[in-house]
ZAMARGU-4260 file (C-alpha; in steps of 0.2 Angstrom, whole numbers, plus 5000, padded with zeros to 4 digits):
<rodrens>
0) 4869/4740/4922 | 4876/4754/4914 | 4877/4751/4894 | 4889/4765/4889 | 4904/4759/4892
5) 4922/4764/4886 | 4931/4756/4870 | 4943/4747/4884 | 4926/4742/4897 | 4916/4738/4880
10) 4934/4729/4875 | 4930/4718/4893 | 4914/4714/4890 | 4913/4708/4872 | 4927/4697/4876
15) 4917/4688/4891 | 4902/4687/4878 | 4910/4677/4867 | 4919/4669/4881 | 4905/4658/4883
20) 4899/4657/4866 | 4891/4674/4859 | 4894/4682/4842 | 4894/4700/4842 | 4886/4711/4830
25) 4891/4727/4828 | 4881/4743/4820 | 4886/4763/4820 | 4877/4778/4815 | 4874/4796/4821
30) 4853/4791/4829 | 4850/4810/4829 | 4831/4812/4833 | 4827/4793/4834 | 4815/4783/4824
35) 4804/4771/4820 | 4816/4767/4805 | 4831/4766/4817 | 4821/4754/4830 | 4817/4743/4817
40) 4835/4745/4813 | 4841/4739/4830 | 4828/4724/4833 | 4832/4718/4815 | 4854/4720/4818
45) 4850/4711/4837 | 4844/4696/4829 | 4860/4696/4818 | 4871/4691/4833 | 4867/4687/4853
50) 4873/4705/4859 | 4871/4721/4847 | 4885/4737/4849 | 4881/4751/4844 | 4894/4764/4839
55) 4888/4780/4839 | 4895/4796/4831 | 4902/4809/4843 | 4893/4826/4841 | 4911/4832/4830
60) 4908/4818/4821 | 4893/4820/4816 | 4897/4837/4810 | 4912/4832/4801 | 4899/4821/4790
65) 4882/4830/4791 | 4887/4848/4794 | 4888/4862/4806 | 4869/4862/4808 | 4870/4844/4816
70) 4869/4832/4826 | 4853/4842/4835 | 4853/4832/4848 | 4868/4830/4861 | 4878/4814/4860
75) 4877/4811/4880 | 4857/4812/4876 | 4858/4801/4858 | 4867/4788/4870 | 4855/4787/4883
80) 4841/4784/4872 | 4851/4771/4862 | 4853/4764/4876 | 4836/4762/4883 | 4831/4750/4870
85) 4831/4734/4876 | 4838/4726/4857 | 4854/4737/4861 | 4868/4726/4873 | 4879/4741/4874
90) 4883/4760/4867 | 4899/4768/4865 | 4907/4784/4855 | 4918/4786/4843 | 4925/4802/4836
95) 4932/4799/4819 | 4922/4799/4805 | 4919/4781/4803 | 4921/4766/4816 | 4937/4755/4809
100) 4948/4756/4825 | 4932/4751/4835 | 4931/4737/4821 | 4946/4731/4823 | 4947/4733/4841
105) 4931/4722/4845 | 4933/4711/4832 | 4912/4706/4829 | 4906/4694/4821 | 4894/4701/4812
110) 4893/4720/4804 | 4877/4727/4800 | 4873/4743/4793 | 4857/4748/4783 | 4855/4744/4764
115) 4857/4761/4758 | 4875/4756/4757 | 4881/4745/4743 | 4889/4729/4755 | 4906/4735/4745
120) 4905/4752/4753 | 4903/4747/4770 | 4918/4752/4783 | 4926/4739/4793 | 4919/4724/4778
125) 4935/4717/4774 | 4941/4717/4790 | 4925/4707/4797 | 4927/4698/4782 | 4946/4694/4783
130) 4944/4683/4804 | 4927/4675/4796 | 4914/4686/4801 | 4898/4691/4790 | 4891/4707/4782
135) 4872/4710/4786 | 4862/4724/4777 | 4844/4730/4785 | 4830/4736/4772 | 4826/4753/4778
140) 4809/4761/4779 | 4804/4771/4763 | 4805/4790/4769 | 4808/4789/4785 | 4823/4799/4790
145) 4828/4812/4803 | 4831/4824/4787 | 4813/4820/4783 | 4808/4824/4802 | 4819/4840/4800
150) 4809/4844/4783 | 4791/4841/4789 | 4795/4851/4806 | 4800/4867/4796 | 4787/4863/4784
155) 4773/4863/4796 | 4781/4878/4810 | 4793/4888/4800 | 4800/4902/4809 | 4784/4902/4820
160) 4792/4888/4832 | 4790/4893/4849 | 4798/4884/4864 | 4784/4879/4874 | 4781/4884/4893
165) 4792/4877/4905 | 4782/4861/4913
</rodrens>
């Protein structure tokens, strides 16, 4: 089964998901270098509803939020891996900078994003809110980050980064 879909396939399959009785819960973020903080992430926003979206940024997105330098890893790539994990029902892209038309479109039931944002703060809150739907914030693990990962790879190579051989 292929779990990137298009908004209008993703569209499809939510509505036959909670056509025979599933909430949805949806999540977004860039996933650029993934995780252990963003696999705890995932399991924690799965249990939240009976199929998890995920919405991730496109690679212009990403740039429009995290600069020029970023995403370092493709979105085509970023998806596929998303995808992978068995907590994650299905991946799709969005382009803008955050994932209110995809909110509004799908309509989940529950919105999850990580607790570094103030429940307030979170995009698409008051429209989940608004058809009954519920806000759910996942602790994040202390100091993991890909900024982190970035850090401690120029840390530890610098400007002596190699590629390796070809396999």
């Amino acid at each position: 089964m292929n779990k990137i879909l298009t908004w209008e396939a993703l569209k499809q399959a939510v509505e036959r998901r909670r056509g025979v009785g599933q909430k949805i819960a949806f999540t977004n973020g860039c996933f650029d270098i993934l995780h252990v903080g963003h696999v705890r992430y995932l399991r924690k926003a799965r249990q939240a509803g009976d199929c998890l979206v995920l919405a991730l940024n496109s690679d212009a997105s990403v740039r429009a939020i995290k600069g020029e330098k970023r995403p370092l890893i493709p979105e085509s790539e970023r998806a596929e891996v998303v995808a992978a994990l068995d907590c994650v029902d299905y991946v799709t892209l969005f382009a803008e900078t955050t994932p209110l038309r995809l909110i509004e479109l799908l309509r989940p039931e529950v919105l999850v994003k990580g607790a570094d944002w103030p429940e307030e703060a979170v995009v698409g809150r008051d429209a989940v809110l608004s058809w009954g739907g519920r806000v759910v914030l996942c602790p994040l693990i202390e100091g993991v980050s890909t900024t982190n990962i970035v850090a401690k790879l120029l840390q530890v190579y610098g400007s002596d980064a190699k590629p390796a051989p070809p396999a």
